[in-house]
C-alpha positions in Angstrom: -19.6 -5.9 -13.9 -19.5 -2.0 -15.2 -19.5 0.3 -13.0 -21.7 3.6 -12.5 -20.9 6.3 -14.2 -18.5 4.2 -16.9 -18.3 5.2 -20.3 -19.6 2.1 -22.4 -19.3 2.8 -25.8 -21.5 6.4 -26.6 -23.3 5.6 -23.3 -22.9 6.4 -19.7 -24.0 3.6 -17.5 -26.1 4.6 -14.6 -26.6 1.8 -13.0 -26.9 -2.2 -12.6 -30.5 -3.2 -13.2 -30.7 -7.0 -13.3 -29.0 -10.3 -13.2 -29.3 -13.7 -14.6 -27.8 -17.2 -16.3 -28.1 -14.6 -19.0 -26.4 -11.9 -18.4 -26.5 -8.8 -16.7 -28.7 -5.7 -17.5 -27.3 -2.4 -16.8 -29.6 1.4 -17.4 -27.5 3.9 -19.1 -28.1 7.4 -21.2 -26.7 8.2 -24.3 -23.6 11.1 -24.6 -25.0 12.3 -27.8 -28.7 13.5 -26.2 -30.9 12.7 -23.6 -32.1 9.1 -24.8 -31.9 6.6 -21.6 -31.4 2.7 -23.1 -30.5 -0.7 -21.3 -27.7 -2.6 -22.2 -27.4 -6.4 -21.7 -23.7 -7.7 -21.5 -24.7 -11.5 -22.8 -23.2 -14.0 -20.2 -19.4 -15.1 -20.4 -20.4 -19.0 -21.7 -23.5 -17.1 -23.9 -21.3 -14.6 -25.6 -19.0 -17.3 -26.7 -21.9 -19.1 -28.8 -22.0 -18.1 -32.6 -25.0 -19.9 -32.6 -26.6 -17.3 -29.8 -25.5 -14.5 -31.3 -26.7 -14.9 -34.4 -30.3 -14.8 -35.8 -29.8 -14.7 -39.6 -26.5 -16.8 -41.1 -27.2 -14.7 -44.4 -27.3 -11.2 -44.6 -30.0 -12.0 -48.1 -32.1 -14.2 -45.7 -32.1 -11.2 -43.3 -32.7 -8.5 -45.7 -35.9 -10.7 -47.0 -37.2 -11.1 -43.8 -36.6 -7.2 -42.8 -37.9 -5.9 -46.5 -41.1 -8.3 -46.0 -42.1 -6.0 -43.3 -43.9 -9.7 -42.0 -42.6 -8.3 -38.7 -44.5 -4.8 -37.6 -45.8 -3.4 -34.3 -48.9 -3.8 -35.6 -48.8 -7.8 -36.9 -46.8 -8.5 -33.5 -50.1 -6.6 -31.7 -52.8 -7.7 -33.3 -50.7 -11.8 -33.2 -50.2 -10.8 -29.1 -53.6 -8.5 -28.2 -51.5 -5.6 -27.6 -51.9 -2.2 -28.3 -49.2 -1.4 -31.2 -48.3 1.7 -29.2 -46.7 -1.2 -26.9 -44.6 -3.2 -29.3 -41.1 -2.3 -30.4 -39.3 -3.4 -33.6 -35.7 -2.7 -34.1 -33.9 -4.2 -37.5 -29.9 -4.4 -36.3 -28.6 -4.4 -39.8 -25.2 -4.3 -38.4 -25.9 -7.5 -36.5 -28.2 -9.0 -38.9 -30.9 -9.5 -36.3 -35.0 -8.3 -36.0 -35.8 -7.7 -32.1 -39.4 -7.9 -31.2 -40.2 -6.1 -27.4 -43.3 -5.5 -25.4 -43.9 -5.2 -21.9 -44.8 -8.5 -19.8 -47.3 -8.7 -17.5 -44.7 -9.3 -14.5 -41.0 -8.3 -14.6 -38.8 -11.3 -16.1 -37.2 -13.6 -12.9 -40.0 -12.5 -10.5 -42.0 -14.6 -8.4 -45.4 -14.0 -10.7 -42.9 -14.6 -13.8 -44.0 -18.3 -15.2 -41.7 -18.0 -17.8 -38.7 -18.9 -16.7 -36.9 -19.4 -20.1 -37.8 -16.2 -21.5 -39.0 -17.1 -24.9 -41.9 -19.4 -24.9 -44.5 -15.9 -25.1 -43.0 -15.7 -28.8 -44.0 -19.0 -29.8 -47.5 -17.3 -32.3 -44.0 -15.8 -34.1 -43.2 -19.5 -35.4 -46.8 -19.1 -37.8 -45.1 -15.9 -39.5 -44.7 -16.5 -43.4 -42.2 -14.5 -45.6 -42.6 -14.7 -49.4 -39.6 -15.6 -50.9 
């Protein structure tokens, strides 16, 4: 657990937000400006797992995938229904990884939430084709 008001690398964490078999989500703000972020600390056994933390073994297949620009706030809304003012894409070239996010309907772990796992909404991303 972090607690309030500790430095985490260029961020000062506010506060604890969330907790699950996942990990834990804490709100913070950066040092540099006045951008506010979460941070998820992956779980002990989760962290441990190459396999988990990684989305791309290559960094040509990732590149590929991130020069395709398959993957846009505006393919993920029009795949989803969403407005594209809704969807975020980040490329973590430093971690070789392409995170997709958009707001659900209810928050994750609540009683309305019916997805449990926390992944089965990005199933339509399975039809996405990148030229090779």
């Amino acid at each position: 657990m972090i607690a309030a008001d500790s430095k985490f690398g260029r961020f000062i964490v506010e506060k604890m937000v969330g907790s699950g078999s996942n990990g834990t989500v804490y709100r913070a703000h950066s040092i540099e400006g006045n951008k506010t972020v979460a941070i998820k600390l992956l779980a002990d056994h989760l962290a441990k797992d190459k396999n988990v933390l990684t989305m791309f073994d290559e960094e040509a297949k990732y590149r590929r995938v991130r020069d395709s620009e398959v993957i846009t706030r505006t393919g993920i809304a029009d795949m989803f229904g969403r407005d594209p003012d809704d969807i975020i894409v980040v490329n973590h070239d430093v971690a070789l990884a392409i995170k997709v996010s958009f707001p659900r309907p209810q928050s994750s772990g609540s009683k309305y939430d019916s997805d449990v796992y926390g992944g089965q909404q990005y199933a339509p991303l399975l039809s996405l084709e990148v030229p090779s």
